[in-house]
MARLO-154025 format. One record per residue: residue in three letters; y, x, z of N, C-alpha, C, O in turn. Coordinates in steps of 0.2 Angstrom, whole numbers, plus 5000, padded with zeros to 4 digits. Layout:
// residues N
ALAYXZYXZYXZYXZ
...
END
This chain:
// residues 102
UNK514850285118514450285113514850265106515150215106
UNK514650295102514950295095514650235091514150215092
UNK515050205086514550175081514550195075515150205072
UNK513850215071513850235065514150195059513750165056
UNK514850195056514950165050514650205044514750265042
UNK514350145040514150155033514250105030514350055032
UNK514350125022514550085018514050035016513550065016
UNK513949975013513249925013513649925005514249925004
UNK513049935002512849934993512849844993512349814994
UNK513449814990513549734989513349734981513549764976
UNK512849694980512649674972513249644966513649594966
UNK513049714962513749684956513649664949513049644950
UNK513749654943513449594939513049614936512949664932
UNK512549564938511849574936511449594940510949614937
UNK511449604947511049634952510949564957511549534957
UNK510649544959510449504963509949534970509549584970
UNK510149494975509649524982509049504981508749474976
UNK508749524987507749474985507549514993507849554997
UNK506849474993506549504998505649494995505349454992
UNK505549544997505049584996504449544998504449545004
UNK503949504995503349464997502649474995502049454997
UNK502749524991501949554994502049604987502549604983
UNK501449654988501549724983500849704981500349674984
UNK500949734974500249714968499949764967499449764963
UNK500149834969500049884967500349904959500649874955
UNK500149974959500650034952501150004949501349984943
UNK501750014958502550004960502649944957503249934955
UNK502149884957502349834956502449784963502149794968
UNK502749714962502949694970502949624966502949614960
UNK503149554972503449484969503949504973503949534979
UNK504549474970505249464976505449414973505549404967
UNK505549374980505949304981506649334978506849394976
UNK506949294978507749324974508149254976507849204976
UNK508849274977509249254982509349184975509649134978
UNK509249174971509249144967508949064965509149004963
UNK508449094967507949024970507249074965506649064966
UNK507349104961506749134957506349194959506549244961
UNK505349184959505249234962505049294953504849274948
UNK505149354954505049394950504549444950504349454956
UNK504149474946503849514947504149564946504149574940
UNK504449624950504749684952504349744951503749744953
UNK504649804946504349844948504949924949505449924946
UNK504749974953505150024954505050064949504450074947
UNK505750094945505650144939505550204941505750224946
UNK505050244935504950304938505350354940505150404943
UNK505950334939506350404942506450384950506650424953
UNK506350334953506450304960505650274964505450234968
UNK505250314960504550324964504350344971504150304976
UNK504450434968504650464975505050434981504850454987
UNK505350414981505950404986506150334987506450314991
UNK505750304983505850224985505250194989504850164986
UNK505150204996504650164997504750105000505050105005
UNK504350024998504549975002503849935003503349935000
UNK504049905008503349855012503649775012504249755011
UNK503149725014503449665014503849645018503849675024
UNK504249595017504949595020505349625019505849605023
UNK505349675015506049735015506649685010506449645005
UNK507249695013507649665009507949715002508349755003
UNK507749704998507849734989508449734986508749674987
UNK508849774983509349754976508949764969508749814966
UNK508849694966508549674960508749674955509149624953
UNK508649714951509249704943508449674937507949704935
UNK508649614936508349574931508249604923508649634919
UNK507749594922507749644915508149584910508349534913
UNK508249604905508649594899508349544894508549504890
UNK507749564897507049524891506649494895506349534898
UNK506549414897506149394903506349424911506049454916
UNK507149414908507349414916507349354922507649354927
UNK507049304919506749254924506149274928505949254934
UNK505849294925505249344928505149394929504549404931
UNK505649464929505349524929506149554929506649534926
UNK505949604933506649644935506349704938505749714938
UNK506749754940506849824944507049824951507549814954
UNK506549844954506949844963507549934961507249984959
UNK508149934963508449974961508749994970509350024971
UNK508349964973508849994980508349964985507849934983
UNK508449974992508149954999508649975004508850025005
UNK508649915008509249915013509049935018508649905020
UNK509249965021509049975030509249925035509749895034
UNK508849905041508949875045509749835046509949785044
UNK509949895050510749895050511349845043511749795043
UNK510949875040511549865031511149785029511549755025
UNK510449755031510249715032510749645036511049585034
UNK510749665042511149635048511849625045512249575047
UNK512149665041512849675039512849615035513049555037
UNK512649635028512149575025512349505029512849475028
UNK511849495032511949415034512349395039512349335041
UNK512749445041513649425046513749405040513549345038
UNK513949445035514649435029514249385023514549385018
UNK513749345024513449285020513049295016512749245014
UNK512949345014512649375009511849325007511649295002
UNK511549325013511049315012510949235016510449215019
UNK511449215014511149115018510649105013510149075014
UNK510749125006510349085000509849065004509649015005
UNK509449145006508849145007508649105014508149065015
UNK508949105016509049065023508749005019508148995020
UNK509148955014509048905014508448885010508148835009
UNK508148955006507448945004506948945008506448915006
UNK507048975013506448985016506348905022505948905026
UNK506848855020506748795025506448765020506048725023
UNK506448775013506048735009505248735009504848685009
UNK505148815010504448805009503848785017503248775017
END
């Protein structure tokens, strides 16, 4: 049995991870963000079609420019696999350590 190697999309400056906590509707979402901040997320129209996410989905979030403590772009979704990659290589302890908080 083979294993599939793929490349996992690592966040680069200004992109932050997140996980997805609930959908508000018209491609807007909240995502927890590896930061400690939650954001209100929405998908841009060219990544409508093709973007679909539910809660819990792990995200790559690029923070807007103007109230980027609050509002950002989901610009990516990880698959299961690239997920697990993720939390071997650290990526995602942040959230590990948010989620002991609440």
């Amino acid at each position: 049995m083979e294993e599939e190697h793929t490349r996992v999309r690592i966040p680069k400056e200004g992109e932050i991870l997140g996980i997805l906590d609930a959908r508000l509707g018209a491609s807007r979402s909240t995502v927890r963000c590896v930061d400690g901040k939650t954001r209100t997320c929405r998908i841009p129209g060219r990544m409508k079609r093709y973007l679909w996410v539910r809660e819990k989905d792990t995200v790559l979030v690029e923070p807007w420019e103007f109230g980027g403590d609050e509002k950002g772009d989901i610009i990516y979704k990880y698959k299961p696999h690239q997920v697990a990659w993720l939390q071997q290589n650290g990526y995602l302890d942040d959230l590990d350590d948010l989620d002991e908080e609440f």
